[in-house]
Steps between C-alpha positions, in 0.01 A plus 500: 500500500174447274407822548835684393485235201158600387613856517804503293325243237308838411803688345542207315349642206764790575786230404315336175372854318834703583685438214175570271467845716853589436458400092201734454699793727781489270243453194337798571763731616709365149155628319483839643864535403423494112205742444407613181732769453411882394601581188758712505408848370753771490459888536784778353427831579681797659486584914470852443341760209355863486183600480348525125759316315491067415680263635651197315340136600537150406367174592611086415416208679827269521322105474649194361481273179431125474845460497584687843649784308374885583383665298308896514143511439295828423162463680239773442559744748352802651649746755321743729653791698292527838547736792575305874129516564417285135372777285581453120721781378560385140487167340673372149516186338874385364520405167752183400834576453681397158751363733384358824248528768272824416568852545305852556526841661301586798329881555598685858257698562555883564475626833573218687801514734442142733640134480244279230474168436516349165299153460601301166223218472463205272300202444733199472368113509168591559634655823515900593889607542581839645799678609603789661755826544484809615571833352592824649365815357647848590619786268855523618590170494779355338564152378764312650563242207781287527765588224789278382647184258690203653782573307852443571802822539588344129138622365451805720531860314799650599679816348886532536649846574637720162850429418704739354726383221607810383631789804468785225123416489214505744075306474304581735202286410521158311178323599407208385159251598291264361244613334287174578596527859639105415697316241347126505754272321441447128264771474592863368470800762623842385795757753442839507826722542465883581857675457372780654534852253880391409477450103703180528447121360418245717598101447353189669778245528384174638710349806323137606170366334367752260481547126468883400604704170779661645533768240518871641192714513537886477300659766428863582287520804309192361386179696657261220387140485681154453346145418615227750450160576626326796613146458562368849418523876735851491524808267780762566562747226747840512327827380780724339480837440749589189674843352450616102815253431307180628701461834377434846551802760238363714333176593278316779380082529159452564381152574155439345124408707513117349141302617481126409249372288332848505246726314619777283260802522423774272194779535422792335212737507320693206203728491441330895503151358779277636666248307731229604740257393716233613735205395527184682733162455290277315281727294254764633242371687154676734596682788340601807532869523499743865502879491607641762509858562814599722493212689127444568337258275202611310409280220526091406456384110664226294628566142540263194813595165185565352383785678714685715357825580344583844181699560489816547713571876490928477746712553829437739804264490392145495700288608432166331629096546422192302576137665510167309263364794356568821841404675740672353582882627852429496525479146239723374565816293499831592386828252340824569272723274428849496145620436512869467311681757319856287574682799817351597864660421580273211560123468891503577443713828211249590767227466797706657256574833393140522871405508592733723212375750710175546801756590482422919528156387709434186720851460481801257451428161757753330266471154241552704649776669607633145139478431365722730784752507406538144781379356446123323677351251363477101325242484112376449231491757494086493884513517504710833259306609685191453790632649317627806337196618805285373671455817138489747324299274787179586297427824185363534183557690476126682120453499569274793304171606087456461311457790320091520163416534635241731734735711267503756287180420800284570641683805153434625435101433850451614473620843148297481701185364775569842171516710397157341777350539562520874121483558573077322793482718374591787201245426728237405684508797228486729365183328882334540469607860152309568583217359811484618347535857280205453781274394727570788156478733462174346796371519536593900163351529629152295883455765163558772297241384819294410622516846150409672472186311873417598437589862189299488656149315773536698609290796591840726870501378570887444475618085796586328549846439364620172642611219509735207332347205394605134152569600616785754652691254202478201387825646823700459497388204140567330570866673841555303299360153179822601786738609737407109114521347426881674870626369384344156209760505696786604700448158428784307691282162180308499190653694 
């Protein structure tokens, strides 16, 4: 019996450093939870661009206050456009925006037709920060942007069917869109009617949420203009077309494009330079600025009230959208400018063909289709163009999320973390099952010894029969205390 108690006496130090073992398990698994984290850089660029032209890109690191609060911070950055094997293609560095973040264009290259990499890099903390997307380069490809506003069926354009009032006469064409592509509440945005070549007078008569001058306009094959502002969530006017004695023969509702808290855009281009304007709630304020051409995204700039003319873009139909902030596409606004190409066929056709591009996807465009027949109504090169991209310009281009820094990073440190976790289980429960095998071996080896002395004090009368104490069941419990203590580390709330 010596010799089993001499052996089990060594695992004693099993029993008295256990719960120390198990404290420094948990302490270190709790500190590999909580490394210092990676700043959290953030890359905006296109997937996809043609060779020779720019791409759009900007950068912001999302971090945190004192007070918990986040906030956007706009590190120096650098981006690099590499091939799959690592050579450098072209390399710019982004300038700060007047917004947020900062903001550049990137050269493509010309001749390239393969998938790139572009590498945006910062130093952050004393710490080098880089992040990653790729970019596919080919000559017939097309962006596939995502297009839209989160708008209710009360704020969506929509274009009644011409009524006619009077059965003696007959309109073929009473058109009306917004020439801003949006009415935002409280701020003005101009309709554009065309009558068509019928030398009538047309009237805007509001129905629900609008205030307009609702005297007639005389229009001979003229886009004619009228000043609203939209006062609520909804804007419905009725477009009336009327005869020389000021009475309605024809008529049609259209419900106005209303966006929330929106940006009102103007641009206009002279001598190649383009100039815009806009009118927020609140005053005017810097902008961030992306030009887009079709729907593939070419250029990134801020502008302040001060200045608001862009550089130099060349000629084509720009399509152009400020935001308030990095976040918010669905209330950005929408205007197009026309820089005249020497060779081209004229500004207005440039506009009409760029229209008609979107015709698989949004319908003919009877001005446009007026345009190009040769046949458009009187009025200015900035009205047409107005008109034109009035009813395309009411969606946006949704620049769509940044890729992280940490995408990766924390995919990575959290399958590590899993690893960790089971890995202090594991151990955790082994050390609960050693020690709980030396209690129960003790405490078979103490009924043992129990029962010898008995037998040997004892007067030869047979021993009662023994039974269950406390001490038996120490083991089962110590084990259920290690197994609680391993289900504690697999807690992903706190390791």
């Amino acid at each position: 019996m010596s010799t089993n108690d001499g052996r089990f006496s060594d695992f004693g130090w099993v029993i008295r450093l256990s719960p120390l073992i198990v404290a420094i398990i948990l302490a270190a698994l709790w500190m590999a939870g909580a490394p210092t984290p990676v700043p959290d850089l953030r890359l905006s660029a296109p997937l996809v661009a043609r060779p020779g032209t720019t791409i759009g890109v900007r950068a912001w690191q999302v971090d945190q206050d004192a007070d918990g609060h986040t906030v956007i911070a706009a590190p120096a950055v650098v981006v690099e456009l590499r091939t799959s094997t690592g050579l450098l293609l072209a390399k710019t560095e982004l300038a700060k925006s007047l917004v947020q973040g900062v903001e550049g264009d990137m050269p493509v290259p010309i001749g390239r037709n393969e998938l790139l990499t572009l590498i945006a890099r910062a130093e952050i903390d004393g710490s080098g920060v880089s992040v990653e997307r790729s970019l596919y380069v080919q000559d017939s490809i097309e962006s596939r942007w995502r297009k839209g506003r989160a708008v209710n069926a009360f704020q969506g354009y929509e274009i009644g069917p011409i009524r006619a009032l009077d059965p003696t006469r007959r309109i073929t064409t009473l058109d009306a869109r917004v020439e801003e592509g949006a009415c935002v509440p409280e701020l003005a945005c101009w309709l554009s009617v065309w009558a068509g070549s019928e030398a009538v007078s047309v009237r805007i008569r509001p129905l629900a949420g609008v205030r307009v001058a609702a005297s007639p306009t005389r229009s001979s094959n003229r886009l004619t203009r009228f000043p609203l502002v939209v006062a609520g969530n909804e804007g419905r006017v009725n477009v009336e077309a009327l005869d020389a004695d000021g009475e309605a023969f024809a008529a049609r509702e259209v419900r106005l494009p209303v966006v929330l808290g929106g940006i009102v855009a103007r641009a206009s281009a002279t001598s190649g330079r383009i100039e815009v304007e806009w009118d927020q709630l609140g005053g005017r304020q810097p902008v961030l600025v992306d030009v887009f051409e079709g729907r593939r995204w070419m250029h990134a700039l801020s502008l302040s009230p001060e200045d608001g003319h862009l550089p130099a873009l060349g000629p084509g139909v720009w399509r152009i959208q400020l935001r308030a902030d990095l976040f918010s596409d669905n209330t950005a606004g929408v205007s197009y400018a026309v820089v005249v190409d020497p060779d081209g066929p004229g500004p207005a056709r440039q506009a009409a063909d760029a229209v008609l591009d979107e015709a698989d996807r949004e319908g003919l465009d009877p001005l446009a289709v007026a345009i190009i027949e040769g046949t458009p109504p009187e009025a200015t090169i900035d009205e047409l163009r107005r008109a034109l991209f009035a009813v395309p310009s009411f969606d946006v281009v949704a620049i769509g999320p940044a890729t992280s820094a940490r995408l990766g990073t924390d995919e990575t440190r959290e399958g590590a973390q899993e690893l960790r976790r089971w890995q202090a289980a594991a151990a955790i429960l082994l050390i609960g099952l050693m020690v709980s095998m030396v209690l129960f071996r003790v405490g078979l080896l103490a009924e043992a010894r129990a029962r010898q002395l008995l037998d040997d004090l004892g007067d030869g009368a047979t021993p009662p029969a023994s039974r269950p104490s406390a001490e038996r069941g120490l083991w089962a419990f110590v084990l259920l205390v290690f197994v609680l203590l391993a289900v504690l580390a697999l807690s992903k709330r706190w390791f």
